[in-house]
KERO-829122 format. One record per residue (C-alpha): residue in three letters; residue number from 1; chain; x, y, z. Coordinates in Angstrom, 2 decimals, always signed. Layout:
<pts>
[pt "ALA" NUM "A" [X Y Z]] ...
</pts>
This chain:
<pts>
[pt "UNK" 1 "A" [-201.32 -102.69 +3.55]] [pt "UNK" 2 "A" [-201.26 -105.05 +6.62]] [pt "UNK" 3 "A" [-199.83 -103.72 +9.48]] [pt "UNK" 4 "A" [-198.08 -105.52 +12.28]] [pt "UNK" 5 "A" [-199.93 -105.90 +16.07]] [pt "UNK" 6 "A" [-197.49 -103.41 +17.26]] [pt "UNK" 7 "A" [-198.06 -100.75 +14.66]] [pt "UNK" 8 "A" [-201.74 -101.11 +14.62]] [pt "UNK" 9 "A" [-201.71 -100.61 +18.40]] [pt "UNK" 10 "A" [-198.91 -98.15 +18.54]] [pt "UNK" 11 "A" [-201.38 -95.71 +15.45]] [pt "UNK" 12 "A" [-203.89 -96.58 +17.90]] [pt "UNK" 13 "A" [-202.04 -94.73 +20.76]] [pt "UNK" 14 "A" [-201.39 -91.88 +18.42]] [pt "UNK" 15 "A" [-205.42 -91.53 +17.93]] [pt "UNK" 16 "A" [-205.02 -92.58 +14.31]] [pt "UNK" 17 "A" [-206.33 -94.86 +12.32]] [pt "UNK" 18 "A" [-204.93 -98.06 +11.57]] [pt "UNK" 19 "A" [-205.40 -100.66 +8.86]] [pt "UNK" 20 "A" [-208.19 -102.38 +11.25]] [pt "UNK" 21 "A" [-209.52 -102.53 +14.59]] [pt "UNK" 22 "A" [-206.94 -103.63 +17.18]] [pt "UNK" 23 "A" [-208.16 -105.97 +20.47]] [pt "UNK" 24 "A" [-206.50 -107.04 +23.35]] [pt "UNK" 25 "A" [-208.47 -108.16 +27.19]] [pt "UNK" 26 "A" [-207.81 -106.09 +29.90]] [pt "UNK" 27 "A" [-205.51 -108.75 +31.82]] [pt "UNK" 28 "A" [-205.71 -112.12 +32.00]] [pt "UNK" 29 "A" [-206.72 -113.87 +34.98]] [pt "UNK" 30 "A" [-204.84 -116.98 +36.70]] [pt "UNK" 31 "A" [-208.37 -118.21 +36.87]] [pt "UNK" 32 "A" [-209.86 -117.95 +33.33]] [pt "UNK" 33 "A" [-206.00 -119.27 +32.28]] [pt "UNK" 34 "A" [-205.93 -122.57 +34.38]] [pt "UNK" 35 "A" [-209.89 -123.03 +34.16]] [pt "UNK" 36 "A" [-210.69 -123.01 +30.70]] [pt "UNK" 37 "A" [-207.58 -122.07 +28.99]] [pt "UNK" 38 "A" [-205.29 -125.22 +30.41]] [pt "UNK" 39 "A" [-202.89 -122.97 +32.26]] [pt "UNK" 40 "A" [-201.63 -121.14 +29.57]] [pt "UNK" 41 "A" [-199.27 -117.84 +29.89]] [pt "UNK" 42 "A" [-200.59 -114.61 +28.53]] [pt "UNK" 43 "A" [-198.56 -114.92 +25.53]] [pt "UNK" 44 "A" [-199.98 -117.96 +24.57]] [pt "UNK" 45 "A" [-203.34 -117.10 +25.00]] [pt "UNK" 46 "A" [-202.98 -113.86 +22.79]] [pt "UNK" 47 "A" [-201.26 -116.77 +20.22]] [pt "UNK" 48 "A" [-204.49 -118.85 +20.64]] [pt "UNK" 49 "A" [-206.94 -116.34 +19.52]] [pt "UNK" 50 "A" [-205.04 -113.92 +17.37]] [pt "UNK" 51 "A" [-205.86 -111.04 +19.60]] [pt "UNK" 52 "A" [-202.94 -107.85 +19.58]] [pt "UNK" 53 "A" [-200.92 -108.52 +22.74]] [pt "UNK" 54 "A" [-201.18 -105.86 +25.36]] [pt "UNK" 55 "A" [-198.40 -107.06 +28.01]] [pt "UNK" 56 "A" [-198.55 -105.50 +31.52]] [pt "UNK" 57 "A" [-194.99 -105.19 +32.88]] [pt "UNK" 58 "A" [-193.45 -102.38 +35.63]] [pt "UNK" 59 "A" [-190.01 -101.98 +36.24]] [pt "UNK" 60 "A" [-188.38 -103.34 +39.34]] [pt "UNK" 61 "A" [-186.37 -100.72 +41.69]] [pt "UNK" 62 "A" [-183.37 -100.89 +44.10]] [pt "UNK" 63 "A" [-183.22 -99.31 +47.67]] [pt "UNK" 64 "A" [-180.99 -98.73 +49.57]] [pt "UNK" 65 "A" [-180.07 -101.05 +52.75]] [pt "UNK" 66 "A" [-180.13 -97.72 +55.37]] [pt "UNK" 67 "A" [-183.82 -96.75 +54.95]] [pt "UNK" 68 "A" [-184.96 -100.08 +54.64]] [pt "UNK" 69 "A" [-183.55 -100.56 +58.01]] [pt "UNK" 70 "A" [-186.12 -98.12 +59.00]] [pt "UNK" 71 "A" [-189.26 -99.85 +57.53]] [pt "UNK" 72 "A" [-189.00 -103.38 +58.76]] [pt "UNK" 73 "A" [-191.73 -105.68 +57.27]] [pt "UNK" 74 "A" [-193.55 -108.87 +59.10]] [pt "UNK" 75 "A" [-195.70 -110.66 +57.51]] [pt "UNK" 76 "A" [-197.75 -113.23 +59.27]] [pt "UNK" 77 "A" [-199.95 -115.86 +57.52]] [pt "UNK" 78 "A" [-203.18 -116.50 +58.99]] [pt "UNK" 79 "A" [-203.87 -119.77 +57.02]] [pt "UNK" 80 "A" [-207.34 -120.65 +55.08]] [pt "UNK" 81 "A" [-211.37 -120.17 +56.25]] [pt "UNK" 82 "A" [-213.85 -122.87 +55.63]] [pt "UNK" 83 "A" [-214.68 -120.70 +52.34]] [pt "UNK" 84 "A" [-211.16 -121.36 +51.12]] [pt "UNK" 85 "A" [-210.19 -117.37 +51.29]] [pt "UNK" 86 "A" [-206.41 -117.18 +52.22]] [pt "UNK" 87 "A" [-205.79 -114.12 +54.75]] [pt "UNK" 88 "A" [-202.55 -112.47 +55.64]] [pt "UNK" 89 "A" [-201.65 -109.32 +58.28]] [pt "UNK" 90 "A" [-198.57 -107.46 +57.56]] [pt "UNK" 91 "A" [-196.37 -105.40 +60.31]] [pt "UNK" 92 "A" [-194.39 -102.45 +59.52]] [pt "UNK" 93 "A" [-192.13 -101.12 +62.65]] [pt "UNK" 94 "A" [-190.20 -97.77 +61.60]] [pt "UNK" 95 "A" [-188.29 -95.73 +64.22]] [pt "UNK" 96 "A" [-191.25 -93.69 +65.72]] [pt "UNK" 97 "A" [-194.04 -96.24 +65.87]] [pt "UNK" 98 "A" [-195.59 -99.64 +63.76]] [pt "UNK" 99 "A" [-198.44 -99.48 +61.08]] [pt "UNK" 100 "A" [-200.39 -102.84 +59.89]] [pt "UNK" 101 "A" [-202.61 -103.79 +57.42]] [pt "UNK" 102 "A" [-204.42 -107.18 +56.25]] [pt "UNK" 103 "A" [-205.73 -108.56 +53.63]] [pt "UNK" 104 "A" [-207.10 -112.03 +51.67]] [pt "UNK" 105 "A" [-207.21 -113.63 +48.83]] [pt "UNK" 106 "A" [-209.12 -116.76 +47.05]] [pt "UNK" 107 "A" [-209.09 -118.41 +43.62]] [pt "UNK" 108 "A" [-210.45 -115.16 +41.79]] [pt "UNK" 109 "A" [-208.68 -112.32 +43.80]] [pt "UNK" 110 "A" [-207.51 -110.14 +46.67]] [pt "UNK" 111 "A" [-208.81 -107.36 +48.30]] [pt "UNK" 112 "A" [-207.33 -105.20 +51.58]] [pt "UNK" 113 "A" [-209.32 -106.34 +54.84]] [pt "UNK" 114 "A" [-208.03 -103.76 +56.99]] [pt "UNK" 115 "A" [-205.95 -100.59 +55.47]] [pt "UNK" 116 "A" [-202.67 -99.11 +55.95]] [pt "UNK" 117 "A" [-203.37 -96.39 +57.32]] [pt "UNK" 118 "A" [-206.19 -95.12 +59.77]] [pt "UNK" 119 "A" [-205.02 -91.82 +61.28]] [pt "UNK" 120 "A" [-203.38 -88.59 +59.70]] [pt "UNK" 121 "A" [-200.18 -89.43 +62.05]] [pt "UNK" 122 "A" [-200.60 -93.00 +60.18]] [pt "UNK" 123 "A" [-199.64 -91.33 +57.02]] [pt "UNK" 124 "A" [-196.79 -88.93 +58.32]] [pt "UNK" 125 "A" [-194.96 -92.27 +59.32]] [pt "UNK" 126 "A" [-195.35 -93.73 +55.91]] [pt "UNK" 127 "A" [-194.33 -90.52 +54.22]] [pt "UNK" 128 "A" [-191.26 -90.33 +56.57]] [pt "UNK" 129 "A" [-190.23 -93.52 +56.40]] [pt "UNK" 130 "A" [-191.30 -95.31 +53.05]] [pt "UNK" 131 "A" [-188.17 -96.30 +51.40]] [pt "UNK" 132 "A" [-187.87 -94.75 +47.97]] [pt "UNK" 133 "A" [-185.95 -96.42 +45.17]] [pt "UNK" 134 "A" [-182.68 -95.51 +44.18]] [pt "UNK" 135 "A" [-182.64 -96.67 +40.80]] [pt "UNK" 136 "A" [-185.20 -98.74 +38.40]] [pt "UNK" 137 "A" [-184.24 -101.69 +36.69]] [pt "UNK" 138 "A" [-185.99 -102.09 +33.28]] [pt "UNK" 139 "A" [-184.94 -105.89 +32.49]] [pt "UNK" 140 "A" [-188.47 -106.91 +32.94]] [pt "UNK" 141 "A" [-189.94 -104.80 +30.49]] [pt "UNK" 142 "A" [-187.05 -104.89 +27.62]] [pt "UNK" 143 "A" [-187.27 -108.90 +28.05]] [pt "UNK" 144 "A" [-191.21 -108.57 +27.39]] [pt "UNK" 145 "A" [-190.39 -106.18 +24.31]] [pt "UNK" 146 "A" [-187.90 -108.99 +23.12]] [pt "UNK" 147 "A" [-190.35 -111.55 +23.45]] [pt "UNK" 148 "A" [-193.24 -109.60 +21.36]] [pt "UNK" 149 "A" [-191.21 -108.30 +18.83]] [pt "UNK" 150 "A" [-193.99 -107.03 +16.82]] [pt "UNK" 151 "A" [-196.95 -108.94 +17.98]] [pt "UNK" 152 "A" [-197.90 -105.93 +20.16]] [pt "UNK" 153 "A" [-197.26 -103.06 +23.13]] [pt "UNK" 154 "A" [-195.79 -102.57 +27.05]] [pt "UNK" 155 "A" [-197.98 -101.12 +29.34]] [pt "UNK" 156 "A" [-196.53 -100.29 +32.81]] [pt "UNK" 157 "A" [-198.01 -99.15 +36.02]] [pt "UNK" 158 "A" [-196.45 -96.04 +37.61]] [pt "UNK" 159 "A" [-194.32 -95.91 +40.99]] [pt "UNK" 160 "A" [-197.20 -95.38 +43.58]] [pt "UNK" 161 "A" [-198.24 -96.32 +46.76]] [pt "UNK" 162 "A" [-201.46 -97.76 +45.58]] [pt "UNK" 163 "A" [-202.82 -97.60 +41.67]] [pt "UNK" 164 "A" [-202.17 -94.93 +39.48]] [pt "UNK" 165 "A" [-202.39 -91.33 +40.50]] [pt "UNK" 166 "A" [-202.65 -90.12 +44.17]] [pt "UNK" 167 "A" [-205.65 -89.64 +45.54]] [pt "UNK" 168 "A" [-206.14 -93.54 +43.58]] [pt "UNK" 169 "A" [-203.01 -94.86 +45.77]] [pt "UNK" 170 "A" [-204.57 -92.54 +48.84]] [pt "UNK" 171 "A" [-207.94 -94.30 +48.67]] [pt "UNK" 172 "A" [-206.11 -97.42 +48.07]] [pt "UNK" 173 "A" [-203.97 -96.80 +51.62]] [pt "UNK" 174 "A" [-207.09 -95.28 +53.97]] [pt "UNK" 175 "A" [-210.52 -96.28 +51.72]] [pt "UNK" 176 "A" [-212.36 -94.31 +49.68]] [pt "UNK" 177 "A" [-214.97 -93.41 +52.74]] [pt "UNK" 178 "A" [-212.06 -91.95 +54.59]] [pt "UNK" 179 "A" [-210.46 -90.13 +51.78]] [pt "UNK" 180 "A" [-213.74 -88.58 +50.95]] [pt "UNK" 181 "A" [-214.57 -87.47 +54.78]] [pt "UNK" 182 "A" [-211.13 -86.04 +54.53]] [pt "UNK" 183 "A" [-211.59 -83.86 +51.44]] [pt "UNK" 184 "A" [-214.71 -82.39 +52.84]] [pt "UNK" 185 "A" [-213.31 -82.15 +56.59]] [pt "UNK" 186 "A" [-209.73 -81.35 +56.18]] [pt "UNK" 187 "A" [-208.65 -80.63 +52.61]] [pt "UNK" 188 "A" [-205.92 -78.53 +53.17]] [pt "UNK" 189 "A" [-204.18 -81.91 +55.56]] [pt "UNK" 190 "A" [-205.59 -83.91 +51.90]] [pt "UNK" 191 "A" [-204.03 -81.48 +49.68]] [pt "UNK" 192 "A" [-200.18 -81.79 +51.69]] [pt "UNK" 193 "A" [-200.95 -86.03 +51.03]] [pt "UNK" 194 "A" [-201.50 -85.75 +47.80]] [pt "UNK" 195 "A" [-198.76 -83.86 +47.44]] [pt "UNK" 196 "A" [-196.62 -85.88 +49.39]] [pt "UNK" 197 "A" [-197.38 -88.64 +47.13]] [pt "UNK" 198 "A" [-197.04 -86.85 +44.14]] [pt "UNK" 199 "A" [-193.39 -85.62 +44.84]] [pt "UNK" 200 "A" [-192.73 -89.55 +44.93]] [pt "UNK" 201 "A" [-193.76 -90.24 +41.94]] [pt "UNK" 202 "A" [-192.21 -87.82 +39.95]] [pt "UNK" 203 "A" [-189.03 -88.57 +42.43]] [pt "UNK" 204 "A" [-188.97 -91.92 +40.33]] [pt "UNK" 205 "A" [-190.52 -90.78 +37.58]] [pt "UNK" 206 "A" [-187.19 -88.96 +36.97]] [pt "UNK" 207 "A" [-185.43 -92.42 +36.65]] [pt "UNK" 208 "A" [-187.42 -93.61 +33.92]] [pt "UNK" 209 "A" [-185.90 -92.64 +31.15]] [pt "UNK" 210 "A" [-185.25 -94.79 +28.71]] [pt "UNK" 211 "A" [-188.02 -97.18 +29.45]] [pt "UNK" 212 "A" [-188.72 -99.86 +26.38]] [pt "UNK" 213 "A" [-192.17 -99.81 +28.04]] [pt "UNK" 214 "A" [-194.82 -98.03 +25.29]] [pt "UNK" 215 "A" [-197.77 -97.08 +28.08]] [pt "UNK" 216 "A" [-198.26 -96.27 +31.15]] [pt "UNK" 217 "A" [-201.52 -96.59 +32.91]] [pt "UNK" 218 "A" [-202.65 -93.82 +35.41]] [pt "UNK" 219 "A" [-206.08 -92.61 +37.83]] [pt "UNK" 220 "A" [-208.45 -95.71 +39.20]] [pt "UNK" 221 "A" [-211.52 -96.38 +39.88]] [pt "UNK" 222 "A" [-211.63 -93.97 +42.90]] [pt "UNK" 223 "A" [-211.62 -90.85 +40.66]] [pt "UNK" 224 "A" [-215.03 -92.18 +38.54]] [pt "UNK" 225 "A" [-217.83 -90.20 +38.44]] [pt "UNK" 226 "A" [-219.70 -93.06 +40.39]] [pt "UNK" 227 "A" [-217.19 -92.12 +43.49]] [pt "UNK" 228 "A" [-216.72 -88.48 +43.75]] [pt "UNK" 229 "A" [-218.17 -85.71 +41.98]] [pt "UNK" 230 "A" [-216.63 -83.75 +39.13]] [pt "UNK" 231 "A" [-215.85 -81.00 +41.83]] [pt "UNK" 232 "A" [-213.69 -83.21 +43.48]] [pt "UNK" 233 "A" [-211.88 -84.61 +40.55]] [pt "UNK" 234 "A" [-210.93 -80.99 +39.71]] [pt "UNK" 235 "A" [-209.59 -80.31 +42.90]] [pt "UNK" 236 "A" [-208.26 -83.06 +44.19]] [pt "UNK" 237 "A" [-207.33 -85.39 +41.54]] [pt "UNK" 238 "A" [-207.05 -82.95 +37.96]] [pt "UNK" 239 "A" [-203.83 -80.75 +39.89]] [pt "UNK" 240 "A" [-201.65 -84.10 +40.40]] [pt "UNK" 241 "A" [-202.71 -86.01 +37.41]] [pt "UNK" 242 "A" [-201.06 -83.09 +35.30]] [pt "UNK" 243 "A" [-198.19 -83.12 +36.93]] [pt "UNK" 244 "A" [-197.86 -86.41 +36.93]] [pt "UNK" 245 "A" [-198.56 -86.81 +33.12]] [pt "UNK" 246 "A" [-196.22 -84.24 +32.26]] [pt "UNK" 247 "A" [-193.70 -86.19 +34.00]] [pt "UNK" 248 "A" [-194.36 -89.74 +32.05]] [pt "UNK" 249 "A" [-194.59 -87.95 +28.69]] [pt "UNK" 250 "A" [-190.69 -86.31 +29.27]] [pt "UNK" 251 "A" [-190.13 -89.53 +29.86]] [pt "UNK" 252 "A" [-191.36 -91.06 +26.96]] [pt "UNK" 253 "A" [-194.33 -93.18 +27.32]] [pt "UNK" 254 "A" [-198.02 -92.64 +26.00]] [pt "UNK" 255 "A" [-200.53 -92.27 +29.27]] [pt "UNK" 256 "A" [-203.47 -93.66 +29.60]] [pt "UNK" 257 "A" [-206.46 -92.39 +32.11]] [pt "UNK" 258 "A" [-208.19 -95.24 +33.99]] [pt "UNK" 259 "A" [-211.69 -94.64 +34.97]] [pt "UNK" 260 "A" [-213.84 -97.87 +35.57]] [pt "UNK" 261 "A" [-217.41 -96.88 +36.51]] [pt "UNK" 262 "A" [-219.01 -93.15 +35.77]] [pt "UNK" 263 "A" [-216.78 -91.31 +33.03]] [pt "UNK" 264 "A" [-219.19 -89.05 +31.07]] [pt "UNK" 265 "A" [-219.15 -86.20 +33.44]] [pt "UNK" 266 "A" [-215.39 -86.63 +33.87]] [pt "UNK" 267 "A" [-214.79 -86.73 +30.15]] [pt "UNK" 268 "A" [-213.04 -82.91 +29.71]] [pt "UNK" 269 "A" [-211.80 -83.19 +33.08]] [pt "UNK" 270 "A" [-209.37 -86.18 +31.82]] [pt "UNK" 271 "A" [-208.31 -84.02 +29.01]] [pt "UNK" 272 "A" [-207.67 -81.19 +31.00]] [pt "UNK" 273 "A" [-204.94 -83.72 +32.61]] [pt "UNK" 274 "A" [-203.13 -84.59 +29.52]] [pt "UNK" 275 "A" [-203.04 -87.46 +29.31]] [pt "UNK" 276 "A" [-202.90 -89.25 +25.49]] [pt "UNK" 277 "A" [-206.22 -92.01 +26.34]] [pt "UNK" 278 "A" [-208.93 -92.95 +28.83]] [pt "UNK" 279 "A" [-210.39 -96.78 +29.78]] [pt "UNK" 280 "A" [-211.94 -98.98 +30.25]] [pt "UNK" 281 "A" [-215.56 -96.94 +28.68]] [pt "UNK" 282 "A" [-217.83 -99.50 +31.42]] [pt "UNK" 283 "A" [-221.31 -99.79 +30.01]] [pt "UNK" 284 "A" [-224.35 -99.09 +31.57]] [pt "UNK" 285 "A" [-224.81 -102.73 +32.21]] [pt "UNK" 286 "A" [-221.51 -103.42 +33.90]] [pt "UNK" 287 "A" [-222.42 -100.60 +36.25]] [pt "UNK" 288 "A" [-220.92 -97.78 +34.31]] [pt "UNK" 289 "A" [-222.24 -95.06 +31.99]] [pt "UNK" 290 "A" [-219.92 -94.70 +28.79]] [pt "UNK" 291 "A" [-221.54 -93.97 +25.65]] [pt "UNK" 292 "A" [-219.44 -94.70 +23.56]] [pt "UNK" 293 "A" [-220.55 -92.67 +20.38]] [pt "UNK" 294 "A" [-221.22 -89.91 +22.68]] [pt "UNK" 295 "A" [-217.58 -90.20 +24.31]] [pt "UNK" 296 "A" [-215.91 -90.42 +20.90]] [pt "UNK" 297 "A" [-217.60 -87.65 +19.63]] [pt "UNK" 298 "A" [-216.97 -85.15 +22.50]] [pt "UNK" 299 "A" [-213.29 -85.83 +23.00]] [pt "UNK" 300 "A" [-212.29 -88.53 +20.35]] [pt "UNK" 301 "A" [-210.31 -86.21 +18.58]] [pt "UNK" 302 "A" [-208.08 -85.41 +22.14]] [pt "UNK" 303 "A" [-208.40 -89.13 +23.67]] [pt "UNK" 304 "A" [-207.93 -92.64 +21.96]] [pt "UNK" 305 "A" [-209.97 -95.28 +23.82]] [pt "UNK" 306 "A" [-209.57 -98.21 +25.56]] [pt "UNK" 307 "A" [-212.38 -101.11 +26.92]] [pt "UNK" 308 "A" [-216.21 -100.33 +26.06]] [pt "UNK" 309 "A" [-216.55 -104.28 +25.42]] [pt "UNK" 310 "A" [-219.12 -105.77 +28.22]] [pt "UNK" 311 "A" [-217.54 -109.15 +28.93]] [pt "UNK" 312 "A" [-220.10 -110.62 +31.15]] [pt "UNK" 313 "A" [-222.74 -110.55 +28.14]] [pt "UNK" 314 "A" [-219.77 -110.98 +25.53]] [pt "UNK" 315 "A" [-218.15 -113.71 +27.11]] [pt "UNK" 316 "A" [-219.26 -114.92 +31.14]] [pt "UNK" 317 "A" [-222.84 -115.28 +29.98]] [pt "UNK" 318 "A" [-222.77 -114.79 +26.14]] [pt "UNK" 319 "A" [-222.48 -116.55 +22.70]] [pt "UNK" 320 "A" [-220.34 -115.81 +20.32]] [pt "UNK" 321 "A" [-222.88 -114.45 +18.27]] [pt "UNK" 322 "A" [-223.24 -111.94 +21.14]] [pt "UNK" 323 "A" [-219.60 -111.38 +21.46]] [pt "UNK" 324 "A" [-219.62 -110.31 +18.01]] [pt "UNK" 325 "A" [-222.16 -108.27 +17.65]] [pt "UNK" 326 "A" [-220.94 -105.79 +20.29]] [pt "UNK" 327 "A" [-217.66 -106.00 +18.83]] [pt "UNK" 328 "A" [-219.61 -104.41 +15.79]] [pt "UNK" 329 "A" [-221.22 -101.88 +17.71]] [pt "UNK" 330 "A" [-217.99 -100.56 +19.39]] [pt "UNK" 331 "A" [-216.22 -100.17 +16.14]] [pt "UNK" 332 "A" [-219.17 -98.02 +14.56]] [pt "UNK" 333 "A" [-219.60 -95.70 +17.67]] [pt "UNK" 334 "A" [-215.81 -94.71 +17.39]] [pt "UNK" 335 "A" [-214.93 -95.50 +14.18]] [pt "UNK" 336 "A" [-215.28 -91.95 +12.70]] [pt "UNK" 337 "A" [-213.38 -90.05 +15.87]] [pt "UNK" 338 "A" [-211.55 -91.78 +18.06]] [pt "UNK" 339 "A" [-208.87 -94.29 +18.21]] [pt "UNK" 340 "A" [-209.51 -97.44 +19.74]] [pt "UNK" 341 "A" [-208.41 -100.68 +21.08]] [pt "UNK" 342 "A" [-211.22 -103.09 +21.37]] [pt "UNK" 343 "A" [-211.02 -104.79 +25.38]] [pt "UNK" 344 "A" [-213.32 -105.61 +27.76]] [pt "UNK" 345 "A" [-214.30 -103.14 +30.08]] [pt "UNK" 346 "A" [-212.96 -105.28 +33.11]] [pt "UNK" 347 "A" [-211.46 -108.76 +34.08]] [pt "UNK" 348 "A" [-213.50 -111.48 +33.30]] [pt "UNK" 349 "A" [-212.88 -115.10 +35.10]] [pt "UNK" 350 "A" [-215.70 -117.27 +33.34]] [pt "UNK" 351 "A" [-216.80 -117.67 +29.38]] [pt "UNK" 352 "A" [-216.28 -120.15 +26.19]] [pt "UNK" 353 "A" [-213.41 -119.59 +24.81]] [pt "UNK" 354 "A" [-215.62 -119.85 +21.62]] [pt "UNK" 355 "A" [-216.41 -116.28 +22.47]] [pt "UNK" 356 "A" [-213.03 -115.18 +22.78]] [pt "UNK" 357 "A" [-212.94 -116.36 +18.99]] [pt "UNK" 358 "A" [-215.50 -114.46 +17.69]] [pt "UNK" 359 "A" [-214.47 -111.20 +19.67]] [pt "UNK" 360 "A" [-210.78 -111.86 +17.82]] [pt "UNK" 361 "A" [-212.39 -112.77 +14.57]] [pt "UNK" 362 "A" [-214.67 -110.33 +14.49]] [pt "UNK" 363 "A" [-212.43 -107.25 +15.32]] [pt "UNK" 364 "A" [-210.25 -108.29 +12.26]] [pt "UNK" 365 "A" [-213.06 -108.01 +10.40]] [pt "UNK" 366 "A" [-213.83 -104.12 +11.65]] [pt "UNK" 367 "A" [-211.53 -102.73 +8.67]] [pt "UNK" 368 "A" [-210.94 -98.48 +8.32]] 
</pts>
């Protein structure tokens, strides 16, 4: 019998089997959208090629007026360069000192130019003095579960400094060179961050309940294998993740693990956390090193999948004849262990949408 978007993805989630493959994109970008797609809104784009809609919505919080008294934000724009990349610096004055951080963006992007913090006494002001939200507002998210109605899932992002788990949102405040110097030079002052940020997140974790959303996305890039070592995902990523997991499962929503890069040595290691999935499976020749059939068959029975789709061959510099056949080859490496939602393995700002089509078509196609 033909199931609906949302129950194919939600059996998906469950690491069943549903009536056929389900496929979403990992995001789509502002770029691809106005560029090629005539400045059409995510929903409409999943209309346009039949694809299950995978809409990324987080709750929005409340603080309260005393303690953001105490973290005063400036932000001063610094206008265009002759490359058209927009830059910003940004001011934060709390009671015992300021912190600052910059950053640009262009037509494709952002990305920080100079980081939060710097020094150790850098991070004890942000810790002190970081508002924390006093309640979440879930209006966003139930208004994006109205609007699908069964045409597909919520995924959220948890609350976190930076993306997804802490020593993610600690790279994402000091870099990923500094956060590694740190865990070989001073892991116990690491360890007391991490934890630091942890006990936020489960702070508001607590206030989730009751969230329409159906995922939540957790980890980043900064815990692949290409980053840091197994050794150092056990110690300094594997102890928060659980906690953290255990905390979005009481209250209610699926998790899944994002890794984009190096995964295969990290594969029983993201088990170990908890959590229900892993993404985005990056291929070798996006930089990565999933193997797919390998992955599903060491841990496809405790993980469903997300990603595993290269998009620069499949759709930046493919055909659809291209896009399809890898759609083909990512349903037969997991079709016999794992569940799976068909995506690209990363955002993607170029391609015919002719290629789009035949990923769409062809997952419909991939039947169980």
């Amino acid at each position: 019998m033909e199931m609906t978007s949302r129950e194919r993805m939600l059996v998906a989630l469950a690491n069943g089997r549903p009536d056929r493959l389900p496929c979403q994109v990992h995001g789509w970008m502002s770029y691809y959208l106005e560029t090629y797609l005539g400045g059409m809104d995510w929903y409409q784009a999943y209309e346009r090629f039949g694809m299950d809609y995978a809409i990324y919505v987080s709750p929005r919080y409340r603080y309260a007026e005393r303690e953001q008294a105490d973290w005063r934000v400036e932000t001063t724009d610094l206008g265009c360069d002759r490359d058209g990349n927009h830059a910003w610096r940004q001011t934060i004055t709390t009671p015992e000192g300021q912190l600052a951080s910059a950053g640009a963006r262009n037509r494709f992007t952002a990305w920080t130019t100079e980081h939060l913090v710097k020094t150790t006494r850098d991070f004890e002001l942000w810790d002190r003095y970081c508002p924390l939200p006093v309640a979440a507002d879930f209006t966003d998210i139930q208004t994006a579960r109205d609007r699908l109605g069964d045409r597909g899932i919520v995924r959220s992002h948890p609350f976190s400094p930076g993306q997804g788990s802490p020593w993610q949102s600690f790279c994402t405040m000091i870099g990923t060179q500094e956060a590694i110097y740190l865990a070989m030079d001073e892991p116990d002052w690491l360890h007391a961050a991490l934890r630091a940020i942890l006990r936020r997140t489960l702070r508001v974790t607590e206030m989730w309940q009751g969230t329409p959303a159906d995922m939540v996305e957790i980890g980043g890039g900064a815990g692949s294998s290409t980053v840091i070592s197994p050794k150092l995902f056990r110690e300094f990523c594997l102890p928060y993740d659980r906690e953290q997991v255990a905390a979005l499962h009481e209250a209610g929503v699926k998790v899944v693990y994002h890794l984009c890069g190096g995964l295969m040595p990290m594969l029983e290691l993201v088990v170990e956390t908890g959590a229900d999935g892993l993404e985005t499976m990056t291929p070798p020749a996006m930089g990565g090193d999933c193997d797919l059939a390998e992955a599903s068959r060491r841990v496809g029975d405790r993980l469903f999948f997300i990603g595993g789709f290269d998009q620069n061959a499949g759709f930046e510099r493919g055909t659809p004849e291209a896009a399809r056949r890898q759609v083909l080859e990512c349903f037969a490496a997991t079709r016999d262990h794992a569940g799976y939602i068909l995506a690209p393995s990363d955002h993607f700002f170029h391609g015919d949408p002719a290629c789009l089509q035949a990923f769409a078509d062809a997952a419909r196609e991939c039947r169980y």
